[in-house]
C-alpha atoms as an extended CHARMM CRD file, in Angstrom:
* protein
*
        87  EXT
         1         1  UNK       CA             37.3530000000     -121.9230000000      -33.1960000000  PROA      1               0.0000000000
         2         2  UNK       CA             36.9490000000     -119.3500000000      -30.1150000000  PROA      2               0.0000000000
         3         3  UNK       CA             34.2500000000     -119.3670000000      -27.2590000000  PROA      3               0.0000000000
         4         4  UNK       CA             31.9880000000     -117.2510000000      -29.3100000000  PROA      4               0.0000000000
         5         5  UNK       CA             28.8340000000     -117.7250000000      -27.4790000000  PROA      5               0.0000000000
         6         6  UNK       CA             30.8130000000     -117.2510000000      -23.8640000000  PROA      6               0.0000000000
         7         7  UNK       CA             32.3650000000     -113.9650000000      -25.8240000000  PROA      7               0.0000000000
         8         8  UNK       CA             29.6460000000     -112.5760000000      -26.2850000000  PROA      8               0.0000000000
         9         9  UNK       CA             27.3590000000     -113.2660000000      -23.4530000000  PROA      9               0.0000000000
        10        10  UNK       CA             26.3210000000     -109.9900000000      -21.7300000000  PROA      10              0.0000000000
        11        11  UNK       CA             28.3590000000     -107.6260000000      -24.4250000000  PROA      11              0.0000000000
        12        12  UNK       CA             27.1230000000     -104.4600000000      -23.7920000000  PROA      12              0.0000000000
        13        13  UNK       CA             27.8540000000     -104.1780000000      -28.2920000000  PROA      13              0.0000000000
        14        14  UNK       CA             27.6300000000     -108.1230000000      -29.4390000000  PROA      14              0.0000000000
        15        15  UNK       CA             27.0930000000     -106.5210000000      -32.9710000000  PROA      15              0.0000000000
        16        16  UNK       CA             31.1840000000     -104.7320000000      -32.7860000000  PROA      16              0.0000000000
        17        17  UNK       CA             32.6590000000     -107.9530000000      -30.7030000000  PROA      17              0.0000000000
        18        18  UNK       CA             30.9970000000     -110.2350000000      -33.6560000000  PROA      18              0.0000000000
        19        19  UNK       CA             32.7260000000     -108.1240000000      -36.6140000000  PROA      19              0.0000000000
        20        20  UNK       CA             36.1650000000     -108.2340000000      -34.1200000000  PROA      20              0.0000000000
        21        21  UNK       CA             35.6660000000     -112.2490000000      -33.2630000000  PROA      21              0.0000000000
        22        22  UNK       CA             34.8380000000     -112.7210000000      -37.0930000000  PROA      22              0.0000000000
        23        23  UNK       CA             38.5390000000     -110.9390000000      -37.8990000000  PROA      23              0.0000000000
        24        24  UNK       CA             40.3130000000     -112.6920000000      -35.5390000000  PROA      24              0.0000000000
        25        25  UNK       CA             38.8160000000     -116.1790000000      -36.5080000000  PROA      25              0.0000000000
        26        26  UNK       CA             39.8250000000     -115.0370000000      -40.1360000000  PROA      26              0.0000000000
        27        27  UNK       CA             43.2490000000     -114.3660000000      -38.8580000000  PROA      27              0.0000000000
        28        28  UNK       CA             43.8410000000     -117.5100000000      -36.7070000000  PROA      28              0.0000000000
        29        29  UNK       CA             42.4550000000     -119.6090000000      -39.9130000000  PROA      29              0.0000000000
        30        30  UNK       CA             44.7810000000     -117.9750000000      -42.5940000000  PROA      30              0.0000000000
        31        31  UNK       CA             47.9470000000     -116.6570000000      -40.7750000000  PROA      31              0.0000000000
        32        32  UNK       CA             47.3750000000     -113.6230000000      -42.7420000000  PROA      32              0.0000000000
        33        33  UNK       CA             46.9760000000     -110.1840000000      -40.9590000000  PROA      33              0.0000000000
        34        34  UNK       CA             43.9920000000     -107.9660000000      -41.1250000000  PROA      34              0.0000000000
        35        35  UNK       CA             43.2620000000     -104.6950000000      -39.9900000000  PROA      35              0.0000000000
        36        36  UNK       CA             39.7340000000     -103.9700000000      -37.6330000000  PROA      36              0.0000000000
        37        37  UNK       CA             37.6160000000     -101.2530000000      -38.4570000000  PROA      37              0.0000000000
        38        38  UNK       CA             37.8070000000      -98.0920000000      -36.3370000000  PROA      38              0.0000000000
        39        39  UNK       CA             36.5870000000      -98.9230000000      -32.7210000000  PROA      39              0.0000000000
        40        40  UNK       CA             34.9310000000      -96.3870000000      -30.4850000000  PROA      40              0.0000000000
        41        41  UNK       CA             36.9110000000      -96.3730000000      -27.5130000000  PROA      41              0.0000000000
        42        42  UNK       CA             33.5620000000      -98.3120000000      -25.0150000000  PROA      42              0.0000000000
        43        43  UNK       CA             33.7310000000     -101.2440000000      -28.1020000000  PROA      43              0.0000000000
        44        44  UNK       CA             38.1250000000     -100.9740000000      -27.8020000000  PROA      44              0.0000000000
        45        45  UNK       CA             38.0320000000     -101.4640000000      -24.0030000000  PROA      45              0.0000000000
        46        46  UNK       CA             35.3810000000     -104.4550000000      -23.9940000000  PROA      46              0.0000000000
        47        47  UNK       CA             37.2620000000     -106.2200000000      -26.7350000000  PROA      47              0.0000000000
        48        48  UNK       CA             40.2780000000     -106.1750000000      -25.0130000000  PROA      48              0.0000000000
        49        49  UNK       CA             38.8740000000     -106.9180000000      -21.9740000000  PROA      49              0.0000000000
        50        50  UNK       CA             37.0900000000     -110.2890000000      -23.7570000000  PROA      50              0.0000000000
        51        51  UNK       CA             39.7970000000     -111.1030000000      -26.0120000000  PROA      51              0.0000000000
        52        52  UNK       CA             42.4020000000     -110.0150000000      -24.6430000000  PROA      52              0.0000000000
        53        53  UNK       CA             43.4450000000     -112.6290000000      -22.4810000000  PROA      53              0.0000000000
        54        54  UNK       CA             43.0200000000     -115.6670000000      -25.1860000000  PROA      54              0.0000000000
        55        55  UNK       CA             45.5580000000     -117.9200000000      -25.4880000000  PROA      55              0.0000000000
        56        56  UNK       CA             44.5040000000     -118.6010000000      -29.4960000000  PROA      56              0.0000000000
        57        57  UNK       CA             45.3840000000     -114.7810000000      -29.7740000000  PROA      57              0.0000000000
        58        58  UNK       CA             48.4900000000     -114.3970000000      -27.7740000000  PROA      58              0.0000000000
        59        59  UNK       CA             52.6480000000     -115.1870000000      -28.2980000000  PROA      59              0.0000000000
        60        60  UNK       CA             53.6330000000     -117.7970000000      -26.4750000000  PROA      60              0.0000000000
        61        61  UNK       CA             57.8450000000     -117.5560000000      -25.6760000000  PROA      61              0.0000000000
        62        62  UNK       CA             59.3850000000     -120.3410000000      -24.2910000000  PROA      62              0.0000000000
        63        63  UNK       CA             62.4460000000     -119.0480000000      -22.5140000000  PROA      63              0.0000000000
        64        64  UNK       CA             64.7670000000     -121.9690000000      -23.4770000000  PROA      64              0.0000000000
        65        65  UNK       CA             64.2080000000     -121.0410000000      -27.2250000000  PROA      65              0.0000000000
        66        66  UNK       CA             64.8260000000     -117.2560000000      -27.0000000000  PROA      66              0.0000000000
        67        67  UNK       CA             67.8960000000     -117.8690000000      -24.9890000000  PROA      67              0.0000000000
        68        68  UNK       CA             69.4580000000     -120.5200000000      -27.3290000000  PROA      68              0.0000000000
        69        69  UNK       CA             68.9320000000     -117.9660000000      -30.3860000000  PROA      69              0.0000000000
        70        70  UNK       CA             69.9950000000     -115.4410000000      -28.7740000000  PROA      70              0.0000000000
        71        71  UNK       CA             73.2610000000     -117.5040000000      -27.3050000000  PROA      71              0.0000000000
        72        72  UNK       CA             73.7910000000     -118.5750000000      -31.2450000000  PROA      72              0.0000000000
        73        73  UNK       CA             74.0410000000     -115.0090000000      -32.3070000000  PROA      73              0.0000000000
        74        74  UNK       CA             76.9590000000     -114.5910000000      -29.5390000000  PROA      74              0.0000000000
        75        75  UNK       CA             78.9670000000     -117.8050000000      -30.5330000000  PROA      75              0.0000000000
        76        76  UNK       CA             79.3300000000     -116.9990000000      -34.4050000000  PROA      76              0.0000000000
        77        77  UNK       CA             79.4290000000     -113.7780000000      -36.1940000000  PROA      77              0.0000000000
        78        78  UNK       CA             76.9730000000     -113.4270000000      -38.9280000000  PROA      78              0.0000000000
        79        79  UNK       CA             78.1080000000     -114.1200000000      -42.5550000000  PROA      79              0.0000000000
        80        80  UNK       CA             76.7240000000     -113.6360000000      -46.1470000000  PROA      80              0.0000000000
        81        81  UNK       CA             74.8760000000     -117.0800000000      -47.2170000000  PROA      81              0.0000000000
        82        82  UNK       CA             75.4320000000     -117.8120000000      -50.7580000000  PROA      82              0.0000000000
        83        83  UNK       CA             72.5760000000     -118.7310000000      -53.2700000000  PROA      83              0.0000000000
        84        84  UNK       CA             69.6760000000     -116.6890000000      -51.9150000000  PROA      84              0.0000000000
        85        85  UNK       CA             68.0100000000     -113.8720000000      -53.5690000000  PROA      85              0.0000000000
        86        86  UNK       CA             70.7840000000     -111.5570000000      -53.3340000000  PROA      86              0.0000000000
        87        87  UNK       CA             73.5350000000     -113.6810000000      -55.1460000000  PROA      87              0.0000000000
């Protein structure tokens, strides 16, 4: 699923980036969130300096969406909806 190999060429800690790679393959499979172990702050900086910058683990906004939910909020007031959880 991600560039493992081109990850973790020259890592100066392959073993930490594997566990972190592992996690966010794990992640990117089931949608669910998970929480890294603790990460010495040399392990932190070279995992966000490999992953960092993938697109598989970054938002991506498109601009026309944000503005035409935003623009809906402004057109109608919000109302109760009937027959959800609350009814």
């Amino acid at each position: 699923m991600l560039p493992r190999e081109e990850l973790l060429a020259g890592a100066q800690n392959p073993e930490g980036l594997t566990v972190l790679v592992d996690l966010a393959e794990q992640v990117l499979r089931t949608w669910q969130p998970a929480w890294s172990p603790f990460l010495s702050a040399p392990l932190r900086e070279e995992a966000l300096a490999r992953l960092g910058n993938l697109s598989e683990l970054t938002w991506i906004v498109n601009q026309w969406a944000k503005k035409a939910v935003l623009l809906g909020f402004r057109i109608k007031d919000m109302e109760i909806q009937n027959g959800g959880p609350q009814s």
